[in-house]
N, C-alpha and C positions, 0 to 999 in steps of 0.2 A: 504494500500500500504506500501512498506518496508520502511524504513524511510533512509531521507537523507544522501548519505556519507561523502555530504561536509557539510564545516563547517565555524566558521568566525576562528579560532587560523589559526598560521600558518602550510600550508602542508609540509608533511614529504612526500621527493621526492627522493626514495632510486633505479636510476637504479641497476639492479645487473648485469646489462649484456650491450653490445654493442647496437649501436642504430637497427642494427635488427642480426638477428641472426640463426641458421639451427636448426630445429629440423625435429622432425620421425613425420608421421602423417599418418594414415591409412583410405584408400581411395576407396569409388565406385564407380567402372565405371558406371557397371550395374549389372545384378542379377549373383548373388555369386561373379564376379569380382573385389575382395577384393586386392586392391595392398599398398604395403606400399611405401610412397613415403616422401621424402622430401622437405621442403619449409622454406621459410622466415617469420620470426616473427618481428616486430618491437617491439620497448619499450611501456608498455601501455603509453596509452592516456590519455586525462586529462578527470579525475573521473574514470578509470578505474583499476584493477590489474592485473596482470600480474598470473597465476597460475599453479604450476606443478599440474597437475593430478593424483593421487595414484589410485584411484580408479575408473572403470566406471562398473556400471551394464548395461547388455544385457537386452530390453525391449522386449515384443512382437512388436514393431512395429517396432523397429531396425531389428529383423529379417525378417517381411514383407520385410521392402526394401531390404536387403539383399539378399531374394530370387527372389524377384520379380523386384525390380529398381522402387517400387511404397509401399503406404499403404493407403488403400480402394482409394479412390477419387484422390489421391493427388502421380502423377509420376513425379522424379525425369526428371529433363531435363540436369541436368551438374551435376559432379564430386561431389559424398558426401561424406562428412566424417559424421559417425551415433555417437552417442552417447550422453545421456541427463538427465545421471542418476549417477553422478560423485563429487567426493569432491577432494580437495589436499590443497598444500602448499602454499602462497603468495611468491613468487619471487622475485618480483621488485612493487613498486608504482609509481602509477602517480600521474600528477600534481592537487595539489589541491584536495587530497581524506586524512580524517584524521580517527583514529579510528581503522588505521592497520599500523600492522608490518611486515615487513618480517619474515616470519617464522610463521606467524600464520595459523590454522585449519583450512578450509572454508570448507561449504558443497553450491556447487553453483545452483541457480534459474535460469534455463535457457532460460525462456522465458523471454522478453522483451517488454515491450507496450509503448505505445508512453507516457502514467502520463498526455496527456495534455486533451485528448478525454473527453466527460459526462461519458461516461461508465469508465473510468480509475478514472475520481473526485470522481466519484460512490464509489472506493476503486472493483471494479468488473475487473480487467487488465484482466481477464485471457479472457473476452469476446472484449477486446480492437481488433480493425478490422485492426491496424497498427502492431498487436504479430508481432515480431521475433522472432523463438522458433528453436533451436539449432536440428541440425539432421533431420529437417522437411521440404518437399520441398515443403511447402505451401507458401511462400514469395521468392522471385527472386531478387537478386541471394539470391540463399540456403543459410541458418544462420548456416553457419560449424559446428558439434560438437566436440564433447569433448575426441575423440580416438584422441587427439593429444600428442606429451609431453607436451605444455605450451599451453595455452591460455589467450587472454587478455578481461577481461572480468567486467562490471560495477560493482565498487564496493557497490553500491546500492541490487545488488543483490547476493553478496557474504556475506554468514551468517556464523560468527565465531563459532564455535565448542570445547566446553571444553575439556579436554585429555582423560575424561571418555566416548567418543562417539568415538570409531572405524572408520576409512575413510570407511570400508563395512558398516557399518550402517548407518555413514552419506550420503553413497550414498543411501541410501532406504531409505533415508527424499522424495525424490523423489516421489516412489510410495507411500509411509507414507501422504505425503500431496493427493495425488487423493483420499485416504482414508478418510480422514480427511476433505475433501470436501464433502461427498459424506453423510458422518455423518451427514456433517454442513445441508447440504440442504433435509436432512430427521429429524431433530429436534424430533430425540424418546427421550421418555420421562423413566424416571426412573421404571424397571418393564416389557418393551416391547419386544416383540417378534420379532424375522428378521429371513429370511431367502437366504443367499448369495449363488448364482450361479457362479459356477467357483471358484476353489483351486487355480488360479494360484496368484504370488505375490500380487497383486491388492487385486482378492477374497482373502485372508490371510489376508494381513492388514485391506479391510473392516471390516471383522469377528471380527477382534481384536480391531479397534476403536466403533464396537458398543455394543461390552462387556463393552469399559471404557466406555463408554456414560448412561451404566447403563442397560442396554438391558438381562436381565436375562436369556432368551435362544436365541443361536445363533447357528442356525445349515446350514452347509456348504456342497454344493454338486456340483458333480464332477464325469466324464467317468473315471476317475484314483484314484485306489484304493491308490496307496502310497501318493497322495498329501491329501486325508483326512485321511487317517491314519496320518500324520506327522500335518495337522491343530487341531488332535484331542488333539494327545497327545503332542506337543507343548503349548496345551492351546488359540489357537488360534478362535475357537469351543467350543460350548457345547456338539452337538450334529454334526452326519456325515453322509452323504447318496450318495453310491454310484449308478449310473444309468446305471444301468441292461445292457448288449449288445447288446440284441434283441431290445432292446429301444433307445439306441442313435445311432445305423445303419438303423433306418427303421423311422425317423421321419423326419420333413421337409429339407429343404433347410442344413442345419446343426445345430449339435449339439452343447454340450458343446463347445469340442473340437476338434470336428470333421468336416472338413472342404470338404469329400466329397459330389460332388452333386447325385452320386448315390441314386434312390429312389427318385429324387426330388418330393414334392407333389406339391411347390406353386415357377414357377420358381425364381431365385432367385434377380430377376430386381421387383420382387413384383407385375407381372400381374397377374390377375387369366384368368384361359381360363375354357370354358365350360365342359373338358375332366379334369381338374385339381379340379375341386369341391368336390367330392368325396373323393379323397387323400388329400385334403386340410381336409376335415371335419375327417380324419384320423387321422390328425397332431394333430388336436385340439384334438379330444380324449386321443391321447400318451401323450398331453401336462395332461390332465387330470388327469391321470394314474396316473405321473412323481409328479403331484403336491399333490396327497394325498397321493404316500407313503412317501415324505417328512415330511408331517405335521407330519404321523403315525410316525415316527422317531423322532420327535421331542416330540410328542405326549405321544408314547407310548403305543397309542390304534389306530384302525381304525378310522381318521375321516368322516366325511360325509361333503364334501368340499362345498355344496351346502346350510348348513344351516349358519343362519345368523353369529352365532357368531367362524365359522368356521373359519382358515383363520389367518396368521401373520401378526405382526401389519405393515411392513415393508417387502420387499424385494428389496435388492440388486440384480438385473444382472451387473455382470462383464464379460460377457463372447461376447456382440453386436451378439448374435443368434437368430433368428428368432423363432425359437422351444423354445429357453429359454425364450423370453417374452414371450410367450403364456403360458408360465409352469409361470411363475412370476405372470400373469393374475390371473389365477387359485388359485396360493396358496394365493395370500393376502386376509384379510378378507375385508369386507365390512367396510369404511369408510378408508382403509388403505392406503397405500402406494407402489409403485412401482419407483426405483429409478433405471434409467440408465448409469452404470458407464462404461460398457465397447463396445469399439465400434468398429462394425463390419459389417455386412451387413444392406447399408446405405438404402436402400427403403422393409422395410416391411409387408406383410401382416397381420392385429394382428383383433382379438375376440372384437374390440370396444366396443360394445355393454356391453361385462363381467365389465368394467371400466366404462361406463356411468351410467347402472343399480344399478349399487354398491357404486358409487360415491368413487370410486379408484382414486386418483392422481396420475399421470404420472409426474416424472422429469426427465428432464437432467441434465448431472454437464458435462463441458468440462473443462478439468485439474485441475486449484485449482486456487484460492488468497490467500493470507494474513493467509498461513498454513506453513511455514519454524518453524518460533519460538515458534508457539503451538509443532509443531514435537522436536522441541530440547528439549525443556523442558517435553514433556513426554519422551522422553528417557533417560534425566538425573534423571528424578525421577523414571526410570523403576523397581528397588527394593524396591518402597514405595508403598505397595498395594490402590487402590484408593476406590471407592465405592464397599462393595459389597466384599471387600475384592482382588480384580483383580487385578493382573499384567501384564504388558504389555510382553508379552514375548522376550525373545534375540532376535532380530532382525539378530545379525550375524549368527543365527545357519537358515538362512533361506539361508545362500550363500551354497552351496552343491557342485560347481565347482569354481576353478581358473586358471585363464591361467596369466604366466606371460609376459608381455611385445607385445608390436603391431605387432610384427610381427609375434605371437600365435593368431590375431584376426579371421583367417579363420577357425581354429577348433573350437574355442569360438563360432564364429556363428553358426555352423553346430550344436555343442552340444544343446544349446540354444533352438534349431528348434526341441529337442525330448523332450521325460519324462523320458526316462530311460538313463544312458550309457550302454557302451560296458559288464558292471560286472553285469548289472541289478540295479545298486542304481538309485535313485532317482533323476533327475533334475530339478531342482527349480528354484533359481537363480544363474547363470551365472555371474562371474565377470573377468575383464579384470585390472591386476594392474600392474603397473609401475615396473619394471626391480632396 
């Protein structure tokens, strides 16, 4: 858990503003109805700071709600403000927090657990049943995010940032830590093979924390030719495979990326019906397909996915696709690993049987813990090659769009929700910064 911000000296207690005060803060009603609106801020509270916002990155699940006023399970019921991917400036302090000044870096943890739960002693918050987690209508009322200009916010969980970390990088500590989780609870060892499903920021930085973890091929795939071209040659990647057309429009439930139910085989509530058997045993086959010409890509030759030593030591889904566990299934070898980092269609149908036979581990990882100051300090040491000679690549050359100012948040979203813009380049990460 982050360590205490209070302290026994005495606290430095710098309002910089009146006891409350108007700022801009951008607001959903519901899907697409993005309004910018104004409201009152008070002075933080005690143990808390007060923060301008410079930066926030657009998440895939910022734009779920966005579009839809929900993300999978979890519908807003009252007014959100998204945002959970953000760093800025100290403002003002409250009472009894030492260790900060006005004017300093923060890149902020937005979730919240209550520290007192077994599961929080544990040092595990992120599993805490009490989370507050900013921009998420999974606690009521909503834990506002971070599209505001100021926020007041515990300084327990505001992590100082030295002048050589960018606010656009420190806002992708954010997805940097789910990365970094997702390594943690896959414990590859020096030498091992992975293979990550999904280019999008998440799949990127997995790729790249299980290079530094030591992971000697790491190959990344994706329905979108320019996010593994750009993981290839960024260094993000060893190796890149992109997934044929005829193959991610004609497989189950959805693809990578692709979120039509057109062609459903297995519908997507995870029943199977008597008429869907056969199209189910279709999926598994394209899953099949999917997962040896990865390996072959990695490989270099044609594998034969079915002998024993066939098979990555690890795979990453980051994509929550039905068709991509089943490809996950398939490519790991036997004693290996399957790790689920991204999440999306919540009831399943999956191949059991390929993971019991094989003695495959299945995990999950939901957000992160106690990954802020691992991320900080690999990015300040980003120009020191680690094992194996690897650097962690620029983080900032992963932002591709900016909008300045909240009242640019309704194109910000819209862009966000493609892969390409209007010129044909590339859409990655999406960021939203302060005016």
């Amino acid at each position: 858990m982050a360590p205490s911000a209070t302290g026994d000296s005495a606290p430095m207690h710098i309002p910089a503003m009146s006891k409350a005060s108007t700022i801009n803060a951008s607001v959903l009603h519901g899907p697409r109805d993005l309004r910018l609106e104004q409201k009152h801020i008070q002075e933080p509270g005690i143990g808390e700071l007060q923060v301008a916002i410079k930066t926030t990155g657009i998440c895939g699940s910022d734009v779920s709600y966005y579009k839809k006023f929900a993300n999978g399970d979890l519908c807003a019921c009252q007014p959100l403000s998204l945002g959970h991917e953000s760093s800025g400036t100290v403002v003002a302090i409250g009472p009894h927090v030492t260790g900060f000044n006005v004017g300093d870096r923060v890149a902020l943890e937005v979730g919240i657990p209550c520290g007192q739960c077994g599961i929080c002693r544990q040092g595990r918050y992120n599993l805490c049943k009490k989370m507050r987690f900013r921009s998420s209508a999974k606690s009521f009322p909503h834990f506002q995010g971070t599209l505001q200009d100021r926020i007041n916010h515990p300084a327990t969980w505001c992590h100082k940032l030295p002048e050589n970390i960018s606010f656009d990088a420190a806002a992708l500590l954010e997805p940097l830590s789910v990365a970094l989780h997702a390594v943690n609870r896959a414990t590859p060892t020096p030498g091992s093979s992975a293979l990550v499903l999904g280019a999008g920021a998440v799949g990127l930085l997995t790729a790249a924390m299980a290079r530094q973890s030591g992971c000697s091929t790491v190959t990344i795939a994706d329905v979108d030719q320019g996010r593994v071209n750009f993981a290839i040659a960024k260094g993000f990647a060893t190796h890149g495979y992109v997934v044929p057309k005829q193959l991610h429009t004609s497989s189950s439930c959805s693809s990578l990326y692709n979120s039509s139910n057109s062609g459903t085989s297995t519908p997507c509530e995870g029943v199977m019906t008597p008429a869907s058997t056969i199209s189910f045993q279709s999926s598994l086959d394209t899953a099949k397909t999917l997962a040896a010409e990865m390996l072959a890509e990695a490989n270099g030759s044609s594998p034969l996915i079915d002998d024993e030593g066939d098979g990555v030591d690890i795979t990453f889904e980051c994509t929550g696709k039905e068709v991509c566990m089943h490809t996950a299934l398939y490519a790991t070898k036997a004693g290996g690993k399957v790790i689920m980092v991204g999440m999306g269609t919540p009831i399943q149908t999956l191949p059991m049987s390929v993971a019991h036979l094989r003695e495959i581990d299945i995990l999950g990882i939901f957000r992160y813990a106690n990954t802020y100051a691992t991320g900080i300090k690999l990015l300040c040491a980003r120009n020191r090659p680690t094992r194996g000679g690897y650097a962690l690549p620029n983080l900032d050359e992963m932002v591709t769009h900016r909008f300045k100012g909240l009242d640019n948040a309704k194109g910000a979203f819209e862009l966000a929700s493609r892969t390409v813009d209007d010129d044909g380049n590339l859409v990655l990460k999406v960021v939203i910064e302060a005016e």
